[in-house]
N, C-alpha and C positions, 0 to 999 in steps of 0.2 A: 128213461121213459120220456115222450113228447107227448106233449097237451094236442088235441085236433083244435084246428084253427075255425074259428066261428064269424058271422057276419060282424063286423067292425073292428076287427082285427087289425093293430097297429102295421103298417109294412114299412121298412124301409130301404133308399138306395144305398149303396156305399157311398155314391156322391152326390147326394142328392142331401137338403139342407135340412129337411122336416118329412115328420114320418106324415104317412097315407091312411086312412082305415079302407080297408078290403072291403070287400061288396059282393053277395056270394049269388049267383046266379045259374050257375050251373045246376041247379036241384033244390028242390022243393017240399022232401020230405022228412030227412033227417035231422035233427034239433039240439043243440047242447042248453041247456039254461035257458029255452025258450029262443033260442038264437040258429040259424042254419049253419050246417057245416060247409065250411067251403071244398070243395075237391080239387085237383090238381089244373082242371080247365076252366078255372079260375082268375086269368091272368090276361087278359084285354084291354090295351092302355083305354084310362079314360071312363070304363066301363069296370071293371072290376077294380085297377089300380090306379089311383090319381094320383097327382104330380106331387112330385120328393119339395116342391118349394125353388128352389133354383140350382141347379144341376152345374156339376165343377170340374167336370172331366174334361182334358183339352180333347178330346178323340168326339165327343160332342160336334159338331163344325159350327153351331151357331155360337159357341163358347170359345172356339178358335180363331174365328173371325171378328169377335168382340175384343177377347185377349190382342189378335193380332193387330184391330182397331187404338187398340192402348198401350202399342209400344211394347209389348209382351208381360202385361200387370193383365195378374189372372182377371176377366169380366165373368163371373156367374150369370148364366143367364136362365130365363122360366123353362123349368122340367116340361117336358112333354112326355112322358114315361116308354118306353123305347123296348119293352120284354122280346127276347128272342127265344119262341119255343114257348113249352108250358112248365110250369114248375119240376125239380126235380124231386120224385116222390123219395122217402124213405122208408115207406111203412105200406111197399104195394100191394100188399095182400089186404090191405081194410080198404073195402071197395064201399063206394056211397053211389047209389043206382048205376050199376059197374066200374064209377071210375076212381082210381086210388082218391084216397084222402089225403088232404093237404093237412100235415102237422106243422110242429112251432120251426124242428129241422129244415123245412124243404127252404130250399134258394132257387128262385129263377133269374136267369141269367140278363143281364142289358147289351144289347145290339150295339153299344155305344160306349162299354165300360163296365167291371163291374159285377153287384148280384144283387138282387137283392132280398131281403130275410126281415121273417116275421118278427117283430120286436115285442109285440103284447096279441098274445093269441085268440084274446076273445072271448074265452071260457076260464074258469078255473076247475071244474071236477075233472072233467073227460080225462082220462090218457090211453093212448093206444100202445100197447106192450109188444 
């Protein structure tokens, strides 16, 4: 069973150096612990997901061009959070003002590398079966 993912919900990238809290905008009435549920259209860099800290993937091109600035020694450089598409749901049948719920499972995918997955969900009671 997965917990539904609630507003400050930890997220992280695979390459990315430090986790993000979630930010739930998509909906406004559904609540776990006094907190909003996030739903699957939830994932707007910047706006719903902020930056992983500094982002390691050479497929980055600002981390490729820094790397390739330093002789080919990895350069980390600042995450600008890169989501392609919207999360993949797991539990499409639990709709929040029609659209599936975002649980602990779902991953959204990076344009640039990658997924990335909820680390600390936000709630502790909820779970969607």
């Amino acid at each position: 069973m997965s917990q539904l993912t609630a507003l400050g919900a930890n997220v992280m990238c695979a390459f990315g150096t430090t986790p993000a809290p979630l930010k739930v905008t998509s909906q406004t009435t559904v609540m776990s612990e006094g907190k909003l549920n996030a739903t699957i259209q939830d994932c707007q860099p910047l706006v719903n997901v902020g930056p992983f800290g500094m982002c390691t993937t050479l497929t980055n091109p600002q981390v490729a061009a820094a790397t390739a600035a330093a002789l080919g020694v990895l350069t980390p450089q600042p995450c600008i959070p890169s989501p392609a598409g919207t999360w993949i749901p797991t539990k499409p049948a639990i709709l929040i003002e029609g659209k599936p719920c975002l649980t602990q499972d779902c991953k959204l995918m990076c344009a640039y590398a990658g997924s990335f997955s909820i680390t600390l969900p936000g709630q502790v009671t909820v779970t969607a079966t």
